[in-house]
C-alpha positions as a Python dict, from the first residue, in 0.01 Angstrom:
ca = {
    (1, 'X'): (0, 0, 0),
    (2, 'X'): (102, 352, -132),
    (3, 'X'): (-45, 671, -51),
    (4, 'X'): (-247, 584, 238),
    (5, 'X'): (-453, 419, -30),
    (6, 'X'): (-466, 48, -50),
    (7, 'X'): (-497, 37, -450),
    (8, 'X'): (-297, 369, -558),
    (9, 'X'): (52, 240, -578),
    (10, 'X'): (108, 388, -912),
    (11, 'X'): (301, 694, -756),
    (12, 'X'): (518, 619, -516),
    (13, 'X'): (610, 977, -444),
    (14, 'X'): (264, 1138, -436),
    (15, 'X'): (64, 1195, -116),
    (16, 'X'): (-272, 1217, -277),
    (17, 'X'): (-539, 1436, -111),
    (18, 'X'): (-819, 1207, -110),
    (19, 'X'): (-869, 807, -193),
    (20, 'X'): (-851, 807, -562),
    (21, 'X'): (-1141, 494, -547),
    (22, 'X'): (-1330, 661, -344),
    (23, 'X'): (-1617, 935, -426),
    (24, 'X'): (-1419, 1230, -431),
    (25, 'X'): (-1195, 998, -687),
    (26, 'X'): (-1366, 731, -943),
    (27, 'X'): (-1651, 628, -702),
    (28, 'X'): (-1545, 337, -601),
    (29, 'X'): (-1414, 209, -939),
    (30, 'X'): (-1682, 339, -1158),
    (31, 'X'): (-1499, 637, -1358),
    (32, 'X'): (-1212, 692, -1499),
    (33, 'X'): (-974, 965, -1672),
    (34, 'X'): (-1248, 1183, -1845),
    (35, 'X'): (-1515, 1137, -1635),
    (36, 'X'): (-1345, 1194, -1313),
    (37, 'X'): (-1164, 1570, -1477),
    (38, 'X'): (-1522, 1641, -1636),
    (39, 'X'): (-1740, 1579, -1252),
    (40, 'X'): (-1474, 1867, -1084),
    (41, 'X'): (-1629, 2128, -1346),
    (42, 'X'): (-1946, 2325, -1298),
    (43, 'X'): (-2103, 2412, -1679),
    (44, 'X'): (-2318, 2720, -1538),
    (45, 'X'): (-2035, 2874, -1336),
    (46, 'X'): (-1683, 2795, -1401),
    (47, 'X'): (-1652, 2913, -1813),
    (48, 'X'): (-1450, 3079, -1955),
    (49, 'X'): (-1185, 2824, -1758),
    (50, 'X'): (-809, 2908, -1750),
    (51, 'X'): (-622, 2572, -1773),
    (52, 'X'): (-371, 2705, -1508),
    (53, 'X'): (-590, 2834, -1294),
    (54, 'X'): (-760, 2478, -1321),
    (55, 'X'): (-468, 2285, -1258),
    (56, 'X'): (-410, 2494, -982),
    (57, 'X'): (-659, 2379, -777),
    (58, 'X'): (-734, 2040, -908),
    (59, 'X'): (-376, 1973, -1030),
    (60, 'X'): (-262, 1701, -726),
    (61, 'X'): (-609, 1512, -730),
    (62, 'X'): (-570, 1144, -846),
    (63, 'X'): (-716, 1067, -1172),
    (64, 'X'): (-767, 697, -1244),
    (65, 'X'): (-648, 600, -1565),
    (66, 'X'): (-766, 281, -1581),
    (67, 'X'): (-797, -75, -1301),
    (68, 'X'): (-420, -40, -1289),
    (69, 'X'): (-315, 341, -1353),
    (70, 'X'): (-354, 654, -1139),
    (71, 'X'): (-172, 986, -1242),
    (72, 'X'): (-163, 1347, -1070),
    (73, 'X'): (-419, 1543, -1276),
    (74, 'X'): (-155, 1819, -1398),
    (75, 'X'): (60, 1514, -1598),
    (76, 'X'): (-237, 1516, -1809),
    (77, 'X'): (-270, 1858, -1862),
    (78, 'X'): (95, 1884, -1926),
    (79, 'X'): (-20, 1741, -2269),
    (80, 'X'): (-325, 2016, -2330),
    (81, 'X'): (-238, 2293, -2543),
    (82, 'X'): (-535, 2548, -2501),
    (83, 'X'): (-506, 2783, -2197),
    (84, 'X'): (-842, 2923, -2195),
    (85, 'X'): (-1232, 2719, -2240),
    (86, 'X'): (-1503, 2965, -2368),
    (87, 'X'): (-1751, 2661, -2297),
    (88, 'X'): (-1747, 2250, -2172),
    (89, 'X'): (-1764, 2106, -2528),
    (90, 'X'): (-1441, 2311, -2597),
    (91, 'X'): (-1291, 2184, -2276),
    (92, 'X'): (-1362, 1783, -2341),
    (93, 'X'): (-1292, 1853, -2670),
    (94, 'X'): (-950, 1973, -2606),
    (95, 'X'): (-909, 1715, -2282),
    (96, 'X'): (-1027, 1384, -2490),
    (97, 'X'): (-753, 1504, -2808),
    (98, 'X'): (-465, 1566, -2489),
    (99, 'X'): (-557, 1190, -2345),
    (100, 'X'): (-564, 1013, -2631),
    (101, 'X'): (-231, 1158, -2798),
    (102, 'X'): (-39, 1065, -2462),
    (103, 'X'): (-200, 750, -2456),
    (104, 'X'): (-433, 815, -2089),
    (105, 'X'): (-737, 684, -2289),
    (106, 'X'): (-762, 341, -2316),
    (107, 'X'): (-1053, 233, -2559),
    (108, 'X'): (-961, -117, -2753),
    (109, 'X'): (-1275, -84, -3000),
    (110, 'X'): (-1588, -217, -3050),
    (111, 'X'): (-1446, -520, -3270),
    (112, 'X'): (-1235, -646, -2939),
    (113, 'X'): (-1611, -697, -2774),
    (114, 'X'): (-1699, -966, -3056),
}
């Protein structure tokens, strides 16, 4: 056990602030990468977003990549090039393109599930 958190042994050197499985984190399991970065956002009140002023605040929270992966949340937005949101779609837009170039989003296709 790393962290204070049985399953986040990914980073030895990070004290994360809260349980990365728990609710604060992937709910026990139940989201991962995109969904946990899109649930700290507030559509009505936080646009237009500055990424650093994001990352800021957010940047130490665990993000579970996937049943075997947790990362600090500013090593993934080391990878996103916009500084500034005007709206959400802009922000996933820009998130989901960051992820999947530096390989945090793991999708195998549909044809794997046949």
């Amino acid at each position: 056990m790393r962290n204070g958190f049985e399953l986040a042994f990914q980073q030895g050197d990070m004290d994360w602030p809260h349980d990365p499985d728990g609710e604060a984190g992937s709910e026990g399991m139940r989201k991962f990468g995109h969904a946990i970065i899109a649930k700290k956002i507030d559509e009505e009140e936080d646009f237009p977003l500055s990424r650093d002023e994001f990352v800021a605040e957010y940047g130490d929270d665990p993000i579970r990549i996937d049943y075997e992966r947790v990362v600090p949340m500013r090593e993934i937005f080391d990878h996103v090039e916009e500084e500034e949101f005007d709206d959400f779609v802009e922000f996933h837009q820009a998130l989901g393109r960051a992820m999947r170039r530096e390989g945090y989003w793991f999708y195998e296709g549909s044809e794997a599930f046949v």
